[in-house]
C-alpha positions in Angstrom: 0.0 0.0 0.0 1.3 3.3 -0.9 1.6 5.8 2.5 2.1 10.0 1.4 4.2 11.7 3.4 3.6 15.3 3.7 6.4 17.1 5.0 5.4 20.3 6.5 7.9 22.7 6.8 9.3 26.5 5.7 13.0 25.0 5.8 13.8 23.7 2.3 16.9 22.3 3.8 15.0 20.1 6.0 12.7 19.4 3.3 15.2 18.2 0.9 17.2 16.4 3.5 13.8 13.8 4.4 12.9 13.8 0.8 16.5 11.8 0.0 16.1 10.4 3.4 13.3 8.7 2.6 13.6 7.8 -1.2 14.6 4.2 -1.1 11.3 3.5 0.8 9.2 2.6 -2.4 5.7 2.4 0.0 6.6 5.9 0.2 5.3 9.1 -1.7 7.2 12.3 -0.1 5.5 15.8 -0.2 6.4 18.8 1.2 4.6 22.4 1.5 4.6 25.2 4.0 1.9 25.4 6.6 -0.7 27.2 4.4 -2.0 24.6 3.2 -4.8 24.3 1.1 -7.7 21.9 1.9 -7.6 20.9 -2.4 -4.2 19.4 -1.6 -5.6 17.1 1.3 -8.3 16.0 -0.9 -6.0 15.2 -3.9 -3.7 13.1 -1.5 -7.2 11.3 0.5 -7.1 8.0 -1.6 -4.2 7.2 0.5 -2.8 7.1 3.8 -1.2 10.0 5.1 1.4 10.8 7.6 2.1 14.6 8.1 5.7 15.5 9.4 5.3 18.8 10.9 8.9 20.6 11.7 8.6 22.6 14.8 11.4 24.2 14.3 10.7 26.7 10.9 7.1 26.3 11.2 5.6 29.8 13.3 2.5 27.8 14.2 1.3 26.1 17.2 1.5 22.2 16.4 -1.1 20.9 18.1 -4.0 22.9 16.3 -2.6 22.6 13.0 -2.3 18.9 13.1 -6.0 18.8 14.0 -6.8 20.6 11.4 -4.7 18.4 9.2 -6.1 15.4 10.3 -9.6 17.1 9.8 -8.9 17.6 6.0 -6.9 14.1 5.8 -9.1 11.8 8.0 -7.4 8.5 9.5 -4.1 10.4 8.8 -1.4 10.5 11.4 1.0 13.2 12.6 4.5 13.0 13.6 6.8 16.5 15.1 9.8 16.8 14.5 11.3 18.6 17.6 14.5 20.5 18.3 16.8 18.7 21.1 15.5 19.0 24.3 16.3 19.2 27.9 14.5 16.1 29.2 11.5 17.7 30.2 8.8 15.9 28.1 6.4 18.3 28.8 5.6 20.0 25.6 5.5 16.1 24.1 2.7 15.6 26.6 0.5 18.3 25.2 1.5 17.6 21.7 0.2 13.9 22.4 -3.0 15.4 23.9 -3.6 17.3 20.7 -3.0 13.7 18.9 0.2 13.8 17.9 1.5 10.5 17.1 4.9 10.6 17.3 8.1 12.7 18.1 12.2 12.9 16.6 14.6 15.3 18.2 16.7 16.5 15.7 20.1 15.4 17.3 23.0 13.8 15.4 20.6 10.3 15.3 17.2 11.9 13.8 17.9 10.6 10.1 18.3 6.8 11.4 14.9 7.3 13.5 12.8 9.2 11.4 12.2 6.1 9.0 11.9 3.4 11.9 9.0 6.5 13.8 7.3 6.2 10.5 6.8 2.1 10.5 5.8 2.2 14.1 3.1 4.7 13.1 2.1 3.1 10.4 1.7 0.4 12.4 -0.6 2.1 14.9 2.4 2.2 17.8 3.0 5.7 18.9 6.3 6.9 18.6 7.1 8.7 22.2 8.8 8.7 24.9 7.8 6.2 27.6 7.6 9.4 30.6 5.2 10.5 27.6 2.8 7.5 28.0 3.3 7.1 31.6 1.7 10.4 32.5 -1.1 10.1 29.6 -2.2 6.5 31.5 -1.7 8.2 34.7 -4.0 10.9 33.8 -6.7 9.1 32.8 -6.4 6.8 36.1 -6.9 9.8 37.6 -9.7 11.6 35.7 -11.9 8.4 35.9 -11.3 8.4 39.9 -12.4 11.6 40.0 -15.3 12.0 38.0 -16.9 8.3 37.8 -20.0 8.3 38.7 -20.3 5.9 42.3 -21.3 1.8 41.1 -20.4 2.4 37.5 -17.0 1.3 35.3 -16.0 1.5 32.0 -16.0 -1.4 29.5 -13.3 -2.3 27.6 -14.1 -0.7 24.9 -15.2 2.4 26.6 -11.7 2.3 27.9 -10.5 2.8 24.6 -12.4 5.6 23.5 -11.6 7.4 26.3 -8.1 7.4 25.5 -8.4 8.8 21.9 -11.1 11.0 23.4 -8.4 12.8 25.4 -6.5 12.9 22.4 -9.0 14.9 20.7 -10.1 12.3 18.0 -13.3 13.1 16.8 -16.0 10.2 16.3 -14.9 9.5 12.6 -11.1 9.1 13.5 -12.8 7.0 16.6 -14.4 5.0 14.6 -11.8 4.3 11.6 -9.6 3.3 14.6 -11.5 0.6 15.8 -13.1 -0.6 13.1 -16.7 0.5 14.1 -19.0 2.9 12.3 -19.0 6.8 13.4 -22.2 6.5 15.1 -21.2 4.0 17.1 -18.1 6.2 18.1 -20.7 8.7 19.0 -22.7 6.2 21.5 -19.7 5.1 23.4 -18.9 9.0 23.8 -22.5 9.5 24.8 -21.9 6.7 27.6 -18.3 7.7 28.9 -19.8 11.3 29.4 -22.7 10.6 31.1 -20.6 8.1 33.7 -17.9 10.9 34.1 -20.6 13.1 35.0 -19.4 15.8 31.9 -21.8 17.6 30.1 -19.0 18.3 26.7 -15.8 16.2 25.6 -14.6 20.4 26.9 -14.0 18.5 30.4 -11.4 16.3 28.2 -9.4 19.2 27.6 -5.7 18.6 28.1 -5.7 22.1 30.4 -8.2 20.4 33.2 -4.5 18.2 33.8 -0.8 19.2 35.2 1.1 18.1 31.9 4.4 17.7 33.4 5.8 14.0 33.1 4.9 11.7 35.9 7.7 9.5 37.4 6.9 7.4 40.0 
């Protein structure tokens, strides 16, 4: 199956430098254009599956709402950052993830060997973060179902996993492509999860109701 890969970014450097990167990978179609992006673009590149590479470090954006956007005009696409090297505070990765981000590269002396193995794991529906990045994501929604579910009531299984790509702000559709069930299906299990958290709008979802620093112990 062939996978596009948009690269998103105002460095041509950058752009030119994953575009060889990723050239003996024959799945592969490489893209590139700058943030503007037009929604006729996303529709000509919609027979396929999409992974948008957004480069935080020319684009003057924040990531998190433009890869919702993207994702709006590519549905079932996927979104990996490309990050400049950091300190070891995952934080910003933790709100990145929140926003559904899939995955993250540092651009240290190593990005060019991950960048191609990030994009098999996200193919494959693996998320490409740090583990202090998962950690505090589970954590958090231990903690926001302790606090807001309702007294004699649990989640299913399957609720379970809503919930998850709920907090990721996935909407129904991208719900329901990701686990194989139809949209309005997506939209009862949302129903149910509210109701038993005792939230009138997925707004009570919102990565700002949690402290986003990376959880430890």
């Amino acid at each position: 199956m062939t996978v596009t890969v948009n690269v998103v970014s105002s460095h041509p450097v950058l752009t030119s430098t994953v575009e060889a990167l990723l050239a003996h990978m024959k799945e592969l179609i490489v893209t590139s254009f700058s943030e503007g992006i037009t929604k006729t673009k996303l529709i000509q590149n919609s027979g396929s599956p999409q992974i948008f590479l957004l480069d935080a470090c020319s684009l003057r954006t924040n990531l998190g709402p433009l890869a919702a956007r993207l994702r709006s005009g590519a549905p079932g696409s996927k979104c990996l950052a490309l990050l400049p090297p950091g300190d070891g505070d995952h934080t910003e990765e933790i709100r990145l993830f929140y926003w559904g981000i899939d995955g993250f590269v540092e651009l240290r002396q190593t990005w060019q060997q991950e960048l191609p193995q990030a994009i098999q794991a996200i193919l494959k529906g693996q998320p490409w973060v740090p583990s202090a990045v998962l950690l505090a994501f589970v954590k958090n929604a231990k903690a926001l179902i302790d606090a807001q579910l309702l007294p004699g009531h649990s989640l299913t299984a399957r609720e379970a996993q809503v919930l998850q790509l709920l907090m990721r702000r996935l909407t129904n559709k991208e719900i329901g492509n990701l686990l194989a069930i139809s949209e309005r299906t997506a939209k009862f299990h949302v129903s149910n999860i509210l109701g038993k958290l005792q939230l009138d709008d997925r707004a009570g979802l919102s990565p700002d109701k949690f402290a986003l620093k990376p959880i430890t112990s």
